[in-house]
C-alpha positions as a printed NumPy array, in Angstrom:
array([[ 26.281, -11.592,   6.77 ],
       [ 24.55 ,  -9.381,   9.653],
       [ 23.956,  -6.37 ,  11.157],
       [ 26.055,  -5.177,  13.886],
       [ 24.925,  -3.018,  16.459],
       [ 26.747,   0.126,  15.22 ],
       [ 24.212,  -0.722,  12.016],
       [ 21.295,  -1.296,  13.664],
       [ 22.06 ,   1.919,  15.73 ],
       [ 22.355,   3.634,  12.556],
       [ 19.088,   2.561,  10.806],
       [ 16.779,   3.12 ,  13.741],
       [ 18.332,   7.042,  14.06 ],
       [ 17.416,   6.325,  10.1  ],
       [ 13.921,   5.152,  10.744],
       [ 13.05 ,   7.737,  13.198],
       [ 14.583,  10.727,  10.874],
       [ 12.296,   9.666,   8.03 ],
       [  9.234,   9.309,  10.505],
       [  9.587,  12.859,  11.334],
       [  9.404,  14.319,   8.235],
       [  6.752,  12.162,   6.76 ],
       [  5.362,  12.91 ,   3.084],
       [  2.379,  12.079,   1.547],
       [  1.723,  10.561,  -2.197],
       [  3.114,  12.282,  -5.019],
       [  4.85 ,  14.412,  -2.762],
       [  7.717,  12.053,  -1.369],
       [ 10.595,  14.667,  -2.699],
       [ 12.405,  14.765,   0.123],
       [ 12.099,  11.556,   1.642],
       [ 13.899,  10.204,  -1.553],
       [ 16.598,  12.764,  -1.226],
       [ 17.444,  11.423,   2.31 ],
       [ 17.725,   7.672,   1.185],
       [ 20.191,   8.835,  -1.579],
       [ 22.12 ,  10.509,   0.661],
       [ 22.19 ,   7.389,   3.627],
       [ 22.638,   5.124,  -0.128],
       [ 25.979,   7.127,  -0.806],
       [ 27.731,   5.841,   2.097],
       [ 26.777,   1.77 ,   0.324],
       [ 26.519,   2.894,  -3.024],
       [ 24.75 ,   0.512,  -5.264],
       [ 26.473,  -0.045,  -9.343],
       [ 23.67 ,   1.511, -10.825],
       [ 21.033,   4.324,  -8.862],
       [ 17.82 ,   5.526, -11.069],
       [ 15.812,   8.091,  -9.778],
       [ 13.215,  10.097, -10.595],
       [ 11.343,   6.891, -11.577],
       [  7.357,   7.215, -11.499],
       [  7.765,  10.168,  -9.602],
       [ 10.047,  10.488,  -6.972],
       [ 10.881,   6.762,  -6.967],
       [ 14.343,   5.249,  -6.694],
       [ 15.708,   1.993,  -7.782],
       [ 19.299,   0.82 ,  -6.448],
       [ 21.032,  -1.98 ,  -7.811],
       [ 23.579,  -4.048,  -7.114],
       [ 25.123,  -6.418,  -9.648],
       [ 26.899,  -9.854,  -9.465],
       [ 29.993, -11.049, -11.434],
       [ 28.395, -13.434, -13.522],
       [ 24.951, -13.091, -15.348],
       [ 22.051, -14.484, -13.474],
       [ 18.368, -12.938, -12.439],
       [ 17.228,  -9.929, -11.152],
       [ 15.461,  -9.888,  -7.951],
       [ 13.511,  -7.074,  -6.582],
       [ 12.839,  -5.94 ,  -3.237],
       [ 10.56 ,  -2.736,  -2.733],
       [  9.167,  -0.845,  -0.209],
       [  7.057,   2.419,  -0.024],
       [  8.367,   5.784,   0.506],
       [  4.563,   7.719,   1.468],
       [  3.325,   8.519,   4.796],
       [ -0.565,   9.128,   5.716],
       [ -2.82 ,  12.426,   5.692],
       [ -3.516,  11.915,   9.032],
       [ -2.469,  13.845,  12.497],
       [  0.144,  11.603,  14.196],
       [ -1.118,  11.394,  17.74 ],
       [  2.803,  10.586,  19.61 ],
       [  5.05 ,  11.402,  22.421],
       [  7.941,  10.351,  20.573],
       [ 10.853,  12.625,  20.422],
       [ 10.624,  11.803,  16.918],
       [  7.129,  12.204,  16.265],
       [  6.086,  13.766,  12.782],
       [  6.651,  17.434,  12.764],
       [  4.318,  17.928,   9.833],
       [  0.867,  18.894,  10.853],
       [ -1.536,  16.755,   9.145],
       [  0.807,  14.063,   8.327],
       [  2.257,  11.111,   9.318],
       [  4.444,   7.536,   9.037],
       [  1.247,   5.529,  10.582],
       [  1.279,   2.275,   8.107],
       [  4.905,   1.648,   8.831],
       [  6.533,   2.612,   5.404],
       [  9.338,   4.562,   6.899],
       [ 10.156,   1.02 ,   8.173],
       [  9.827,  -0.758,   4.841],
       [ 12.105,   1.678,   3.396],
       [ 14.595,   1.308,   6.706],
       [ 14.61 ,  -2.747,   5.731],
       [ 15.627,  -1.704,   1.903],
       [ 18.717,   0.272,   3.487],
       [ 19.483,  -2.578,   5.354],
       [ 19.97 ,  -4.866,   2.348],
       [ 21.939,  -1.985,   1.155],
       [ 24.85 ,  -2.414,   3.909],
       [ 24.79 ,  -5.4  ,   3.013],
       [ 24.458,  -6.004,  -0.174],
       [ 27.424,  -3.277,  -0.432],
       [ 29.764,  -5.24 ,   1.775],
       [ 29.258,  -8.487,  -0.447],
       [ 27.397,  -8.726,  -4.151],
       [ 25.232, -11.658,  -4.926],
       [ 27.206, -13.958,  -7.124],
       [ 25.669, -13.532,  -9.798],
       [ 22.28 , -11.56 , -11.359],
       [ 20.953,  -7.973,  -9.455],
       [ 19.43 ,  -7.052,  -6.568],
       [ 17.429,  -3.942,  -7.007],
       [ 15.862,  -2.117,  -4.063],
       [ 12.737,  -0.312,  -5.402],
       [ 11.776,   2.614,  -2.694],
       [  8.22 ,   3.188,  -4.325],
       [  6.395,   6.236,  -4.423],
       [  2.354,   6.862,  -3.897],
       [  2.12 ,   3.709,  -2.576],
       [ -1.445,   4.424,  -0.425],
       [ -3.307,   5.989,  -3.736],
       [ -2.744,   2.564,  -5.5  ],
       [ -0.716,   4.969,  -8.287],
       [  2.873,   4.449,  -7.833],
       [  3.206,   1.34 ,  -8.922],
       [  1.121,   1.718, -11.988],
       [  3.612,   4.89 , -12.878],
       [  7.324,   2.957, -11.661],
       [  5.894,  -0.026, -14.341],
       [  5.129,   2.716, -16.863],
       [  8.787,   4.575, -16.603],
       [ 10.694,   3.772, -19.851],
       [ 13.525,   3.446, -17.471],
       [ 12.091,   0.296, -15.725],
       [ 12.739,  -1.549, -18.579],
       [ 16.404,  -1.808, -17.958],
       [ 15.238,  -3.297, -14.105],
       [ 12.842,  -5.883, -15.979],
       [ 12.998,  -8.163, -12.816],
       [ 12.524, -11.738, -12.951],
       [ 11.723, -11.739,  -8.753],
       [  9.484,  -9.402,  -6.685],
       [  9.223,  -9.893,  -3.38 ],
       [  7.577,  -7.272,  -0.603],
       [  6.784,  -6.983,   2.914],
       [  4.319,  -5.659,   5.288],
       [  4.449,  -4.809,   9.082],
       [  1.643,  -6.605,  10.63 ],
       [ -0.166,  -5.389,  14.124],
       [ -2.546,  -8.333,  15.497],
       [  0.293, -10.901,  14.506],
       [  3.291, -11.825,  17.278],
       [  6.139,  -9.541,  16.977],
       [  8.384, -11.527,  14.561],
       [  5.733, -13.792,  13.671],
       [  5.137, -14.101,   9.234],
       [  1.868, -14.503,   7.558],
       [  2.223, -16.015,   4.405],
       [  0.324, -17.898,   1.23 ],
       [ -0.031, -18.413,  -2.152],
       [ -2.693, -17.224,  -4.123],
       [ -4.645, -13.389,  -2.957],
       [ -3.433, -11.748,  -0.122],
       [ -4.71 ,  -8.511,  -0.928],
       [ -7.942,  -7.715,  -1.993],
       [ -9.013,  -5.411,  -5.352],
       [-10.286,  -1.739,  -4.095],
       [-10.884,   1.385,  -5.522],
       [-12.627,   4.537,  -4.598],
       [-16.595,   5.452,  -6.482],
       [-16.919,   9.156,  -6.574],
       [-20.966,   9.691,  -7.251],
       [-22.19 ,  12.99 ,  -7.568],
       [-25.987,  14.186,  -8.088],
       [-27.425,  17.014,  -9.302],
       [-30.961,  18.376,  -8.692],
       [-32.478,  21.471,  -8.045],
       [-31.818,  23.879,  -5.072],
       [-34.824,  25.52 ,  -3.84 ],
       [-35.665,  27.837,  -0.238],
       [-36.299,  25.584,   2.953],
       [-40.006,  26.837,   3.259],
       [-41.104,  25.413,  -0.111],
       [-38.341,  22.431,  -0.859],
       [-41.526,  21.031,  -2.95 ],
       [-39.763,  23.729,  -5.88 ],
       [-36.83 ,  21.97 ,  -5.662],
       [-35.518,  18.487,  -6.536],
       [-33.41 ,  17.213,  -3.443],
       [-30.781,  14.529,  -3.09 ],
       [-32.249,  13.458,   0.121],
       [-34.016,  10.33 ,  -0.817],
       [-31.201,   8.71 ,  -2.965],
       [-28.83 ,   9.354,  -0.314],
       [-30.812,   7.935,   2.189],
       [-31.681,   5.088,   0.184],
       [-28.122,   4.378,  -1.53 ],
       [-26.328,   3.651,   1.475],
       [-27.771,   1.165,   3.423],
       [-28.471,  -0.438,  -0.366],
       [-25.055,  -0.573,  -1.233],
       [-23.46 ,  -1.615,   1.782],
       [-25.77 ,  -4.585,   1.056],
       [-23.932,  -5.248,  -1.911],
       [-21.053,  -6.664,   0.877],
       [-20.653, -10.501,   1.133],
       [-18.778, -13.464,   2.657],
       [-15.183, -12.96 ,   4.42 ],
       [-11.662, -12.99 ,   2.659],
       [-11.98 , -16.828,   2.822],
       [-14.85 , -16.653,  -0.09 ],
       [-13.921, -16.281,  -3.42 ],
       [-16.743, -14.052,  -3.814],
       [-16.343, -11.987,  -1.242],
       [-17.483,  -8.324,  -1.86 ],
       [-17.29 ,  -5.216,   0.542],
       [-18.795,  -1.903,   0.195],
       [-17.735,   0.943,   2.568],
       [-19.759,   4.363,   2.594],
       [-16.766,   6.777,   3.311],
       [-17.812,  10.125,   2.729],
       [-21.62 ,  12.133,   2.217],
       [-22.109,  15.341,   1.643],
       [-25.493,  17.284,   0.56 ],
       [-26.013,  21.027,  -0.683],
       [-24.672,  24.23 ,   1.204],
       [-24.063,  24.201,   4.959],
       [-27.24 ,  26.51 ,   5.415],
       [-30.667,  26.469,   6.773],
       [-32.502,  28.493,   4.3  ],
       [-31.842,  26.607,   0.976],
       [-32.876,  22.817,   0.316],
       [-30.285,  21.158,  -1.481],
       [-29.945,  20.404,  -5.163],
       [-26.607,  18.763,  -5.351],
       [-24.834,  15.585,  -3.624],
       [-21.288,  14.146,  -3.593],
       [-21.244,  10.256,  -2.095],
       [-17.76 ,   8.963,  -1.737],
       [-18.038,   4.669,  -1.275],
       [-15.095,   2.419,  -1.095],
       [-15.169,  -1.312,  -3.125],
       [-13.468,  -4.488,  -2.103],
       [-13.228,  -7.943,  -3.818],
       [-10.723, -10.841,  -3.537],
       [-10.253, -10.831,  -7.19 ],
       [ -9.519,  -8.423,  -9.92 ],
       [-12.511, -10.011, -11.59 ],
       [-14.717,  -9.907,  -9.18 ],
       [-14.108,  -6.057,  -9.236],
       [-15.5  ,  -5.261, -12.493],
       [-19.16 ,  -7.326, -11.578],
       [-19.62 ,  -5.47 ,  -8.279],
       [-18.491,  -1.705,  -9.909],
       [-21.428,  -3.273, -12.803],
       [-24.095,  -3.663, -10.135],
       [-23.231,  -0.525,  -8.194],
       [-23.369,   1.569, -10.816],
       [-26.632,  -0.124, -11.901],
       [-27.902,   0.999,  -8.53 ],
       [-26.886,   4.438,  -8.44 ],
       [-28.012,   5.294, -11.978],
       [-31.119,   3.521, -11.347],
       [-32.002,   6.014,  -7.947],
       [-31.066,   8.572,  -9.857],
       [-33.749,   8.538, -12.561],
       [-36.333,   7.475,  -9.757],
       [-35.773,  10.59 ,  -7.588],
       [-35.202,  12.828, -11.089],
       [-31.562,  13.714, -10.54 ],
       [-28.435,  13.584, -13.082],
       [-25.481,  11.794, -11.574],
       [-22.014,  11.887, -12.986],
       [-19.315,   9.067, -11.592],
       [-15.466,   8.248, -11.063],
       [-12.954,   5.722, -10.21 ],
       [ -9.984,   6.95 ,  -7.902],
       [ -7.323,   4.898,  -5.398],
       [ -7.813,   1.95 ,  -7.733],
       [ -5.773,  -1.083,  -6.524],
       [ -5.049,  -4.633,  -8.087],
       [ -5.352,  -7.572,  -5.912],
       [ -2.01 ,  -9.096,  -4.718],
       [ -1.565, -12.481,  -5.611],
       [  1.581, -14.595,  -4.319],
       [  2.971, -16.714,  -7.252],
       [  3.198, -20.152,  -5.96 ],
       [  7.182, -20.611,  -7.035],
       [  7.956, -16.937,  -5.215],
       [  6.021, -18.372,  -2.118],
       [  8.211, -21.175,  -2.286],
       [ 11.308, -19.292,  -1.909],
       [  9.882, -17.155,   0.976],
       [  9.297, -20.171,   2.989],
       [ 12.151, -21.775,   2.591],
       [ 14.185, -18.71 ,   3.634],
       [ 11.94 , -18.618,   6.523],
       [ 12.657, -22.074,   7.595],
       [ 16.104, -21.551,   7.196],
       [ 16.197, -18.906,   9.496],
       [ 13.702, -20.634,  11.879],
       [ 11.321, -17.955,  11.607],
       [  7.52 , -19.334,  12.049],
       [  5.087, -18.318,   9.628],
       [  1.474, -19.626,   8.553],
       [ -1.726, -18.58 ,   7.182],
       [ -2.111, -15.298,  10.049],
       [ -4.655, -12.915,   9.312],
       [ -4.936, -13.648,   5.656],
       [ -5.944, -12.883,   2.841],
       [ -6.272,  -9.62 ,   4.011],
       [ -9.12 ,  -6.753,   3.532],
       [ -6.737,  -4.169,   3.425],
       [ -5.305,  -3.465,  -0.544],
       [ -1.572,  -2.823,  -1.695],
       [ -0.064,  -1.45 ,  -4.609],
       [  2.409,  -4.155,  -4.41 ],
       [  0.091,  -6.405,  -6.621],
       [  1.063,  -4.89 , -10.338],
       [  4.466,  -5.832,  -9.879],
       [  3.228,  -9.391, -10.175],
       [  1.832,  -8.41 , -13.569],
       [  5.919,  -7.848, -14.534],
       [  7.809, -10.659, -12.492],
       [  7.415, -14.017, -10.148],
       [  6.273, -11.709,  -7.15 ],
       [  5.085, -12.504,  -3.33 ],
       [  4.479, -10.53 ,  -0.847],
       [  4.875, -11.656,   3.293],
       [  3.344, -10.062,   6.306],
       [  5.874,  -9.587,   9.135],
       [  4.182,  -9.243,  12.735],
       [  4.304,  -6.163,  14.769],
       [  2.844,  -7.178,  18.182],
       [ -0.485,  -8.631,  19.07 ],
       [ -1.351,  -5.476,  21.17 ],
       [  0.471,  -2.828,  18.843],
       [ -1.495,  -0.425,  17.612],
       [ -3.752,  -0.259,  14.069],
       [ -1.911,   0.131,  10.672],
       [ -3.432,   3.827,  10.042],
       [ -4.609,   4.69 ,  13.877],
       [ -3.101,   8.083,  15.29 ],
       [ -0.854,   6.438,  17.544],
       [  1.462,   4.14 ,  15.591],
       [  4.837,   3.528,  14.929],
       [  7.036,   1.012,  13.148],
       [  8.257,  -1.388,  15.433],
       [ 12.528,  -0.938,  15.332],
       [ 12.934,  -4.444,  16.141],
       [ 11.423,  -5.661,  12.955],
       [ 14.216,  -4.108,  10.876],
       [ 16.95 ,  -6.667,  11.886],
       [ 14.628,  -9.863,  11.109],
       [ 12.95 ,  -7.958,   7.831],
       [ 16.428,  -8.187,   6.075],
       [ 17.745, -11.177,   7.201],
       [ 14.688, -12.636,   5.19 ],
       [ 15.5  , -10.278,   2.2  ],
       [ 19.15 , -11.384,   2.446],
       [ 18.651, -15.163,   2.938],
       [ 16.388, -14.843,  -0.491],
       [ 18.979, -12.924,  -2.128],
       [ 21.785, -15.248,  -1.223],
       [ 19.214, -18.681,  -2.054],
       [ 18.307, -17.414,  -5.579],
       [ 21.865, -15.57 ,  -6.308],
       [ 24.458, -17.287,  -4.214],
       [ 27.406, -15.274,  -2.552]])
């Protein structure tokens, strides 16, 4: 089956409506009210929401028993000031659809007109709109819901938009795509004492100074090296935002990247070495925490499989493109539950940045994105 142009009218005045009223994690309330009301005109046999927040899973069930495939995309938008001309541009200051999700979730609603016009022949088809996608906690809480249970999928399969890649164009591979993260809160606490006699006081200053060049050293290799380790410095900030005091306290914010989950835990070892190690040289007390933590995403080698082969059945050209990728996705726990891959769809060699001001979800991708979800519904289920 297809799209006709009445559909693909309908989803990009879809698309558009959900990029203007963007939502950020934890917060997606009423973006998942307005895909339940576009799912009630293709309602699926079974609709859970609620899940992990203000998730929603819609599925729709063969005749005969068979597996369950899942299909999920994100429902979150960005804390960041869309910078657009677009009648359609966010209309929430602050916030906005600039990684594409609003997309993702246009591809889901897709499958649904189509999956409502004819059911697989046998097994489900769930389409999981995820929340808190870009805090790396969604997932984690969607897995967690008693109610998943009942999904228990046997397939997971995901996609990305993908600037820097020809419009159309699919990265894919087995093995990481998506490389381990998570966020290292640091914070440092000295003594405050007044600007003309800082000697009083016990300042921050040095192990700040020192700590960030020294662990953005701690970064090594490219995605292609199995030890491959990145350290980002996001965030510094030291004492009051005054001239008369020296400062007592510090809060360092530093990102951490690795190809592998293992990897992770060596890299937090060392950096933590290194931070507790500045702090007893400079006489400070530090206190740490992990936020935005993020699996790697690994493609299972079968899943891969039956992304290609949909791809070459629809004559759609894919290779290695841009990956494994930097960048981290929540996607990666669901591969913890079922045989899961992920692919990486292009938007345009000169689009703009996932995460810049100035993008927007390509409209043309949604038409391609689910006739790959539909050819691997209809090569693992029949119908």
């Amino acid at each position: 089956m297809t799209l006709t142009n009445s559909d693909i009218a309908e989803l990009t005045a879809f698309r558009r409506d959900l990029h203007r009223h963007p939502e950020v994690s934890g917060q997606e309330r009423e973006t998942a009210r307005r895909v339940v009301s576009a799912l009630s005109n293709h309602p699926p046999d079974t609709l859970i929401t609620g899940l992990g927040g203000h998730g929603l899973a819609a599925v729709y069930a063969g005749p005969a028993d068979g597996p369950t495939v899942l299909f999920r995309a994100e429902l979150d938008a960005l804390p960041i000031q869309e910078l657009s001309a677009a009648p359609y541009a966010s209309s929430t200051a602050g916030t906005g659809h600039l990684c594409g999700h609003d997309g993702h979730s246009t591809i889901l609603m897709a499958m649904a007109r189509l999956l409502s016009r004819r059911r697989p022949a046998k097994g489900r088809v769930v389409l999981m709109f995820q929340p808190a996608e870009e805090t790396g906690a969604g997932a984690a809480a969607v897995i967690d819901d008693p109610r998943f249970k009942t999904i228990a999928p046997n397939y997971a399969f995901s996609l990305h938009n993908m600037p820097n890649l020809p419009l159309g164009h699919v990265g894919l591979i087995a093995g990481p795509v998506n490389c381990a993260s998570r966020g290292l809160r640091v914070a440092f606490t000295g003594k405050p004492a007044h600007a003309s006699e800082p000697e009083n006081g016990t300042s921050p200053m040095a192990a700040l100074s020192g700590l960030m060049p020294d662990l953005t050293a701690l970064s090594h290799g490219t995605t292609q090296d199995p030890d491959f380790t990145l350290v980002t410095v996001t965030h510094v900030q030291m004492g009051a935002a005054a001239f008369g005091i020296a400062p007592g306290d510090a809060t360092l914010f530093a990102t951490l990247r690795t190809l592998t989950d293992d990897r992770m835990n060596a890299l937090c070892e060392t950096a933590l070495k290194m931070i507790n190690e500045t702090a007893a040289h400079n006489k400070l007390t530090v206190t740490h925490g992990f936020e935005d933590i993020f699996l790697h995403c690994e493609n299972d080698p079968h899943a891969t499989d039956i992304l290609r082969t949909a791809l070459d059945t629809l004559d759609i050209r894919h290779d290695a493109s841009g990956l494994p990728m930097r960048a981290s996705e929540d996607f990666g726990r669901f591969g913890h539950t079922a045989k899961s891959a992920m692919l990486f769809l292009g938007a345009g060699m000169d689009h703009p940045a996932l995460h810049n001001p100035d993008y927007d979800f390509p409209d043309d991708l949604t038409p391609i994105g689910a006739r790959i979800f539909e050819q691997v519904t209809r090569d693992i289920l029949g119908g």
